[in-house]
C-alpha positions, 0 to 999 in steps of 0.5 A: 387539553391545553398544550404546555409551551415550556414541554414543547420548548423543551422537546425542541431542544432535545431533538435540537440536542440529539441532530447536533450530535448526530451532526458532529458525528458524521461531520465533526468538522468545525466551521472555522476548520474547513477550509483547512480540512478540504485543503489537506483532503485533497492534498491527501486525495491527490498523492494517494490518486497518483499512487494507486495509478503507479502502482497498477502501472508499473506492475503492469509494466513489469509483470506483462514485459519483463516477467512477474519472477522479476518483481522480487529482484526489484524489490530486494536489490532495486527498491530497498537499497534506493530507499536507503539512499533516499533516507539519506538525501533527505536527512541531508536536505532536512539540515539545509532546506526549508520544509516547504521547498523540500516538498516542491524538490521532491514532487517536482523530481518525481514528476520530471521523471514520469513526463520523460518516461511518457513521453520520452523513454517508453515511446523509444524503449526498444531503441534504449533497451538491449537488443533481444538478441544480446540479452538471449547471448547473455543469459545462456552464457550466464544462466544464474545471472538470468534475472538481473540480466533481463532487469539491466537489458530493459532498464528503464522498466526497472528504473519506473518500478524502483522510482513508483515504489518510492512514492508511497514511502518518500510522498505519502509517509514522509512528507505528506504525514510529516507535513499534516502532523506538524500542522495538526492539534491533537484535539483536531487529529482526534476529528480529522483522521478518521475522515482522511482514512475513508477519504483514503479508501474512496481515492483507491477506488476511483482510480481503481474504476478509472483504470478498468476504463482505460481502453474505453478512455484510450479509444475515445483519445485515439478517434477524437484527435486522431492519434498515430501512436501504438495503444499501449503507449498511448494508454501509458500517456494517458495514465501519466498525464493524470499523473502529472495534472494531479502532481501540479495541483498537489504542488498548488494545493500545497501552496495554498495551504502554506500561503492563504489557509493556515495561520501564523500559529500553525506555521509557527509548528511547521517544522520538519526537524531530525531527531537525534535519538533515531533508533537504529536497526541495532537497538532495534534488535536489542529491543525486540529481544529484551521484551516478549511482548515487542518480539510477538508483535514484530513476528506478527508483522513480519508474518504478515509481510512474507504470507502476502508477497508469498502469494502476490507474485504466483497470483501475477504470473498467473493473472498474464497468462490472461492478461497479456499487454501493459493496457488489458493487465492496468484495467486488471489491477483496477478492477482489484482495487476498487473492489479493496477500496469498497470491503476496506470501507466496509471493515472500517465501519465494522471494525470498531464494532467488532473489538468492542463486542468481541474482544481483541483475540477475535479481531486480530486473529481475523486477518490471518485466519483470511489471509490463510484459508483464501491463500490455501484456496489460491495455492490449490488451485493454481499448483493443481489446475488440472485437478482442482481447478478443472472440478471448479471450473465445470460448476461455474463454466470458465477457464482453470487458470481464471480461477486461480486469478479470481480466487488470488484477486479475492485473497489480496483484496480481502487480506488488504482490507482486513491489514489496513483495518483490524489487522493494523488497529489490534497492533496499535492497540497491542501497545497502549497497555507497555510502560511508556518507554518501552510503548515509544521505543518498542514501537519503533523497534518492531515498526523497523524490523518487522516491517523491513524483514517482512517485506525484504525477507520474502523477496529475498527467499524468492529471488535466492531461489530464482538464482540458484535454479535459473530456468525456474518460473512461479508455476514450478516453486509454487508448491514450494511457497505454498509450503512456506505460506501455510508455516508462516501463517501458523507461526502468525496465528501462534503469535496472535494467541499467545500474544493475546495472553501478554496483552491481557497480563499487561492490561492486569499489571497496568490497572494494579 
């Protein structure tokens, strides 16, 4: 039997073949982008560290020392306003810096303010907050104004929280994105966003396992340098200064990629300009109503936006009946995050799957349809402890109000992993059918009002209630908003089935 070495060359090369692109698609990193890639990866790495990090703390903070009923004070009056002003300071500073030292400014302001609070501000807190006294004088005198009474008494809490949720917005969305899509070819983001977005995931993760580490973390310190300070100042050090480390790397990494990675051709893109023909929240308005399609969506956002934080703030009032200090409540969190940054993984790389094999109404309405039976289980137990939860309880033997806790912990980090996968690539794809004008200007009209009117509008609701019954708690409305919960998810599967129907007329339209 003689052995054709043509037939074998050729076998060769179809293996060669098939492992190149086996190869491609799991690094389809070129070899002269990779120093481009990792530089940008771990800027990428490090905002999203810092920002997992801030997130479980000031929740912690807040939730555990001033009340988890506060969080939607804070978010209406606190948050939405600052983020207003923000805008503003940096459309400013856009028109009189250069992009590069706009960037170190605002890193730089936010790291300031997080060395004060660590080392400064929240070792002192009981000398720089009112008296517990005055504040009890206070809110007796004036019972409607309870809540925003506690907020100013302990302001350098409310101050943390205000400048953590800012960075999600101003660093992350702002800077980073605008940062990376000036310097980014369209073939290159078609290569390097997928990566980034699993990259994502794994930096939730590890913070999230850091986090449940915390006290483990907090005790070797303490006994290694023999440490005086009380343990949850110290564990608000320890969190801080990682913080602050990852901030001076983002800073030298941001540095190295203006100075040493990227070459003249990219630089030459960089360019952080306004637009003049930004759309406002009129227009916005004006497009939603003009167009079913635009209104459908923005109503899916919307819903989205109330169903979460309908059930976020009962599930962490309910989490500091267990976890009752800044420390026990941030390992908490961590635990939360973690398993998020897993399942989100694990709806990234079957997502595509299922819109392919099963079509966009079963893939967009999977998210509420999670978001509805978990919420539903959540509600049950927690506004029925005694009943329902009793009856879990004695099958699996633990506490009532753990229960609740577990099953809302379940319900955020299913809701949130299916949100940042199925939930968002639907609504993208919702769009692409439109005629161009009304795909870009559309976009950004519902992007604006369902997005703001989402996230303010519930906080809005829950805090309206807390003024207008002071001595209310999340346990007392609880079946209130489960009331509001099971409307605004029927409202949001409504909008997924019909909007369902204008996606296939237009995808009909488009093709004729």
């Amino acid at each position: 039997m003689t052995i054709n070495a043509s037939n074998i060359e050729n076998s060769f090369s179809k293996i060669n073949s098939h492992f190149s692109k086996l190869t491609d698609y799991i690094w389809p990193i070129k070899r002269h982008e990779i120093s481009k890639f990792l530089f940008i990866t771990l800027l990428m790495f490090c905002i999203l560290f810092i920002q997992n990090l801030i997130r479980a703390l000031k929740d912690s903070i807040v939730t555990t020392m001033i009340g988890a009923e506060t969080i939607s004070f804070l978010k209406f009056w606190g948050v939405m306003p600052s983020a207003f002003l923000i805008t503003v300071i940096y459309v400013k500073l856009v028109n009189r810096m250069k992009a590069e030292n706009i960037f170190y400014l605002i890193i730089s302001i936010f790291l300031t303010f997080f060395a004060l609070f660590a080392y400064v501000i929240f070792p002192n807190h009981e000398m720089l907050h009112l008296r517990p006294v005055t504040v009890h004088n206070l809110t007796a005198s004036l019972p409607n104004l309870k809540w925003f009474i506690l907020l100013l008494s302990k302001w350098s809490f409310s101050l943390f929280y205000i400048i953590a949720e800012l960075w999600p917005n101003v660093v992350f969305a702002l800077l980073f994105w605008q940062f990376v899509n000036n310097i980014t070819t369209v073939e290159e983001s078609k290569r390097f966003y997928p990566l980034f977005g699993l990259l994502s995931q794994t930096g939730i993760y590890l913070a999230g396992h850091f986090l449940e580490n915390l006290s483990n973390i907090n005790y070797y310190v303490t006994n290694k340098f023999a440490l005086q300070s009380s343990f949850h100042t110290l564990s608000i050090q320890i969190i801080l200064t990682i913080v602050l480390i990852l901030g001076i790397v983002s800073i030298k990494t941001f540095w190295l990629l203006n100075h040493k990675v990227l070459d003249k051709k990219h630089m030459a893109l960089l360019r952080f300009k306004t637009k003049n023909k930004s759309i406002t929240i009129a227009k916005s308005f004006q497009m939603i109503l003009s167009s079913r399609h635009i209104r459908l969506i923005a109503t899916l956002l919307i819903c989205y936006g109330i169903a979460i934080n309908l059930v976020e703030g009962p599930w962490k009032a309910a989490a500091t009946k267990i976890y009752k200090t800044p420390t026990e409540y941030a390992a908490f969190i961590g635990s939360y995050l973690s398993y998020t940054g897993v399942f989100t993984i694990f709806f990234v790389l079957l997502g595509s799957n299922i819109v392919r094999r099963m079509g966009w109404f079963t893939s967009a309405v999977i998210t509420p349809s999670i978001v509805f039976i978990t919420g539903i289980l959540f509600f049950a137990v927690n506004n029925f402890e005694g009943f329902a939860g009793l009856i879990i309880a004695n099958f699996i033997l633990t506490d009532p109000a753990l229960v609740a806790i577990t099953i809302g912990a379940i319900q955020n980090v299913l809701s949130k992993s299916s949100k940042y996968t199925l939930f968002d690539s639907t609504k993208e794809m919702a769009y692409v059918p439109l005629e161009p004008e009304i795909k870009i200007s559309g976009k950004a009209a519902a992007d604006v009002i369902g997005t703001k009117l989402g996230k303010s509008g519930s906080a809005f609701l829950q805090s309206l209630i807390f003024i207008i019954l002071p001595s209310a708690s999340y346990q007392s409305i609880s079946i209130c908003l489960m009331i509001i919960f099971i409307l605004t998810c029927v409202t949001w599967i409504w909008a997924t089935k019909e909007l369902n129907k204008e996606y296939k007329n237009s995808i009909k339209f488009s093709q004729k």
